[in-house]
C-alpha positions in Angstrom: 54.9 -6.2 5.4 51.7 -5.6 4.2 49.8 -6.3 7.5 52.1 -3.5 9.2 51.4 -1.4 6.6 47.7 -1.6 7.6 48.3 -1.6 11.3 50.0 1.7 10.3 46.9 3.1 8.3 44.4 2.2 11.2 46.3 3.8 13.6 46.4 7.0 11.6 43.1 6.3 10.8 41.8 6.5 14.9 43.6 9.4 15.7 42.0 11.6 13.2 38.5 10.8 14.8 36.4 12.5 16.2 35.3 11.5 20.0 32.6 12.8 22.2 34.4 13.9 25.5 32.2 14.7 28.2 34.0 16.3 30.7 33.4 14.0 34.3 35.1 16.3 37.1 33.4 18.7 39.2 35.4 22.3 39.6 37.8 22.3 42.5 37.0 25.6 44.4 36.0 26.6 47.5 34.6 29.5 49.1 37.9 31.7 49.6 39.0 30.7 46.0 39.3 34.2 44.1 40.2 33.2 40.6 39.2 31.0 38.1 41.6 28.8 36.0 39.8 27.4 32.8 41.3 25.1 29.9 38.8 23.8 27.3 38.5 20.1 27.3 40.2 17.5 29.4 43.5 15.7 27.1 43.1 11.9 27.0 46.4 11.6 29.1 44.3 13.6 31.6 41.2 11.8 31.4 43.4 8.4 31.8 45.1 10.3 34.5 41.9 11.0 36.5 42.3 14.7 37.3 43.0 17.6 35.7 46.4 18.5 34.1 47.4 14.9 34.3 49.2 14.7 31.3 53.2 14.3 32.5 54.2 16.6 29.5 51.9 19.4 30.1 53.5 22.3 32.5 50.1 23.4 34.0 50.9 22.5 37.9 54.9 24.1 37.7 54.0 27.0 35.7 51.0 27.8 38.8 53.5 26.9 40.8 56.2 29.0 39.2 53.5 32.2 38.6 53.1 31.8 43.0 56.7 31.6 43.8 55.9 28.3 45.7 57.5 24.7 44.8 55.5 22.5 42.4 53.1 20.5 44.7 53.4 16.5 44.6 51.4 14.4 41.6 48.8 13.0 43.2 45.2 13.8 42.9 45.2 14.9 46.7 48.2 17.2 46.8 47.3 19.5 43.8 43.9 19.8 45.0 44.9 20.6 48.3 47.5 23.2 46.8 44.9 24.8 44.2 42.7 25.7 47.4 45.5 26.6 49.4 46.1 29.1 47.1 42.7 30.2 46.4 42.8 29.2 42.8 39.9 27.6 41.7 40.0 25.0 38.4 37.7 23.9 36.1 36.9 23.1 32.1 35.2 25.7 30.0 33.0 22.9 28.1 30.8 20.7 29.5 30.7 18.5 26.5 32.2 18.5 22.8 33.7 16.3 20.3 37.0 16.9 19.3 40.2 14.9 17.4 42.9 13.6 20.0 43.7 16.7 22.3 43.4 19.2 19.6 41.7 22.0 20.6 41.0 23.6 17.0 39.1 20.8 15.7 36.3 20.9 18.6 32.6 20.8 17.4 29.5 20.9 19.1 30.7 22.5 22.0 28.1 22.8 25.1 29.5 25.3 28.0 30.2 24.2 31.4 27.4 26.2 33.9 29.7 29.1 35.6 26.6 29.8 38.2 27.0 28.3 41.1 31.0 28.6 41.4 30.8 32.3 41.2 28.0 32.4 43.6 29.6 30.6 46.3 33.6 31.8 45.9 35.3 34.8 45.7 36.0 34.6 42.3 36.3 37.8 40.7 38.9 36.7 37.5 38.8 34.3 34.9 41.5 33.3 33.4 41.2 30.4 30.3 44.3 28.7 29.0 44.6 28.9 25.7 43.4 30.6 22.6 40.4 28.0 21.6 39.2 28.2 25.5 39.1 31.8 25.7 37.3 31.9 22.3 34.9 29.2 22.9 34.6 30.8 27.0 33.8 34.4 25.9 31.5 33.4 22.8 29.4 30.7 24.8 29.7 31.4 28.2 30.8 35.0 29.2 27.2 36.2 27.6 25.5 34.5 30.5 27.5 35.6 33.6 28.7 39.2 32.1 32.4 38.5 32.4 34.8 37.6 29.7 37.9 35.5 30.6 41.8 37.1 30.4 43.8 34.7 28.0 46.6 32.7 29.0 49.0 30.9 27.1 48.7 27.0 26.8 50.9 24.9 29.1 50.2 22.0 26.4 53.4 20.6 25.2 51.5 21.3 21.6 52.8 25.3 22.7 56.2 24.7 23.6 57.2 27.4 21.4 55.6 29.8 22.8 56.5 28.9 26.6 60.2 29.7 26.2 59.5 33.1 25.3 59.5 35.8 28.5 55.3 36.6 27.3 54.7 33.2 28.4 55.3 33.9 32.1 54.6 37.5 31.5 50.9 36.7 31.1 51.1 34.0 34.0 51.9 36.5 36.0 48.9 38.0 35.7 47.4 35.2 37.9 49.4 36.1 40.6 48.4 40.0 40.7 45.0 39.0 40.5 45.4 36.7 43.5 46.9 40.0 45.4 44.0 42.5 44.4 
């Protein structure tokens, strides 16, 4: 009894450590992309996963899919590239590097932005748009000083915001992705 109790405590223990995540994909973009989808930091599930939005519970590729009125593309690595640039959306991280507990976004320290330079010199990107409230804080302090552009908030598609993804504001402000893809 006493050794699961400990197996219990060191378990608790790891997930309330910080870890330094560096982020290890290059931006998927080309040069007809004309908006810019950022979250903050890659989730371990998506870091495990290989590519972005891996996590199975997070709602990322159906909701971009929903937002376009197309059908969710397939899960591999391949297809939702391919489908991103079809659709000229282009996807990135907002932070290069940072440490942060687990997947949760409001304990990130030490954050370093990602370099926006070169995607917005060679696309058509004219829109940011950063998922979630901790990307489009840490995006418009850090990185929206250098490029003289702030980012348009979008709701999380973390399963951490399910509350607020059954409510019509969720897709309201998706939506907005869409009518920037049509300017």
């Amino acid at each position: 009894m006493n050794r699961k109790r400990s197996l219990i405590k060191t378990t608790k223990k790891a997930k309330s450590e910080f870890i330094h995540v560096i982020h290890p994909w290059p931006p998927i973009y080309d040069e007809n992309s004309k908006v810019l989808l950022l979250g903050s930091l890659p989730s371990p599930k998506s870091l495990a996963s290989g590519f972005y939005y891996g996590s199975p519970q997070n709602i990322f590729w159906s909701t971009l899919a929903k937002t376009l009125g197309v059908d969710e593309p397939e899960k591999s690595k391949e297809a939702r590239l391919s489908f991103a640039l079809k659709h000229r959306v282009a996807i990135w991280i907002t932070l290069k590097e940072a440490d942060i507990i687990g997947a949760q976004d409001s304990t990130i320290k030490n954050p370093v932005p990602n370099d926006f330079s070169d995607i917005l010199k060679n696309s058509q990107i004219r829109t940011i748009f950063t998922e979630g409230k901790k990307a489009t804080e840490l995006f418009n302090k850090l990185a929206a000083p250098k490029i003289g552009q702030e980012s348009v908030y979008l709701p999380s598609t973390s399963p951490a915001n399910r509350a607020t993804q059954a409510k019509p504001i969720f897709m309201e402000r998706w939506n907005l992705v869409k009518d920037a893809l049509n300017d």
